[in-house]
C-alpha positions, 0 to 999 in steps of 0.5 A: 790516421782515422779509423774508419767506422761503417754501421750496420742498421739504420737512425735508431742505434745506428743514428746514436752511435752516428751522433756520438762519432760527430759529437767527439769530432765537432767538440773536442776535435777527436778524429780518431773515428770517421763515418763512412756510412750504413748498410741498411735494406731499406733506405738509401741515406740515413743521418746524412750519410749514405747507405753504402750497402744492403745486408739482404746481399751479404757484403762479400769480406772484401767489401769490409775490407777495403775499409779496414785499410 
């Protein structure tokens, strides 16, 4: 089973960290991680995966916790 990973900030750390989780999945078929998305206030995608949520709103813990299943 895959962990799920959502990321907190936009193309800058967040788009390496994003290229790293990609990186091991494509070369050396780890699957160990999956993207979901970011949460990031000001754009609606970033690095191809979709902003999920806004941190200005505070996601509720539900919010994380439907991910951490």
């Amino acid at each position: 089973m895959n962990k799920k990973v959502v990321i907190i900030g936009g193309e800058g750390n967040g788009g390496v960290i994003a290229a790293c989780i990609e990186d091991n999945r494509n070369r050396y078929s780890d699957f160990e991680w999956e993207l979901v998305g970011f949460i990031n206030d000001y754009e609606t995608e970033v690095c191809g995966y979709p902003a999920i949520s806004v941190l200005r709103s505070r996601p509720s813990p539900y919010f994380f916790r439907m991910f951490l299943k």
